[in-house]
C-alpha positions, 0 to 999 in steps of 0.5 A: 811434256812427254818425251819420245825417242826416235833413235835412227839406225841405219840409212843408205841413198834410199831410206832411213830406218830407226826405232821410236820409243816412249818410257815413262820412269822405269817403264817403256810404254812403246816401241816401233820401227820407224822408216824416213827419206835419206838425208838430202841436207834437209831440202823438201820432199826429198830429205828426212829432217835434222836430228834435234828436239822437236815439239809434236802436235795433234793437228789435221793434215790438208793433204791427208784430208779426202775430196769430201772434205773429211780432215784427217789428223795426225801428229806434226813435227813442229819448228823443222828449220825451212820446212813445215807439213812434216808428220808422223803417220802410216807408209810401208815404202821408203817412196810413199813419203815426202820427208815425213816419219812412217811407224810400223811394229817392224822392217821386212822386205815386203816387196822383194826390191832389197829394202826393208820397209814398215810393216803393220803401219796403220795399225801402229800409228792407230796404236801410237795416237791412241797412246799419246792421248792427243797431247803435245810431246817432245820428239828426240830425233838422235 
């Protein structure tokens, strides 16, 4: 099973910012910015989840799905100790999430209230999807 890095590397009351990455031997195949709650001890719709390994996979998402009945699919956190519906998918701010990881091509202050949010978001998890195929994968949260 592939595995993708999500190094975190700054967080505050606010937000947690990192970067993911996926390398095949001798060769990075991807890289993106990554934006996440703070940590709150885990508790749900409020915290980032633990650091750990984690299976990720392909699913639809019954929130993210439209009033038409259209599922939307992304990618899940699997096995979150206490918490279930975490996903990878497209946010610019710190507060459209409710613990999941939002990827973007990188951190800039879009809305001028000091902290950095994803930018190009849509177009990086498209990119992403596209990348892992569909398939399961490990994800290193470090």
């Amino acid at each position: 099973m592939q595995k993708v890095i999500l190094k975190r590397t700054f967080s505050d009351k606010k937000q947690t910012l990192g970067v993911l990455s996926f390398m095949v031997p001798g060769k990075e195949l991807f890289v993106c910015k990554t934006l996440e709650l703070p940590w709150a001890g885990n508790k749900k719709n409020i915290s980032c989840i633990p650091a750990g390994t984690y299976t990720c996979r392909w699913t639809s998402s019954p929130k993210m799905s439209n009033e038409h009945g259209h599922l939307y699919y992304t990618y899940e956190v699997l096995n979150v100790p206490g918490r279930t519906g975490i996903r990878m998918h497209s946010a610019n701010y710190f507060f459209q999430l409710l613990g999941c990881i939002a990827l973007g091509d990188a951190h800039k202050d879009i809305n001028s209230d000091g902290e950095l949010d994803t930018i190009h978001s849509g177009y990086t998890v498209e990119f992403f999807n596209n990348l892992m195929d569909k398939k399961d994968f490990l994800l290193v949260i470090e």
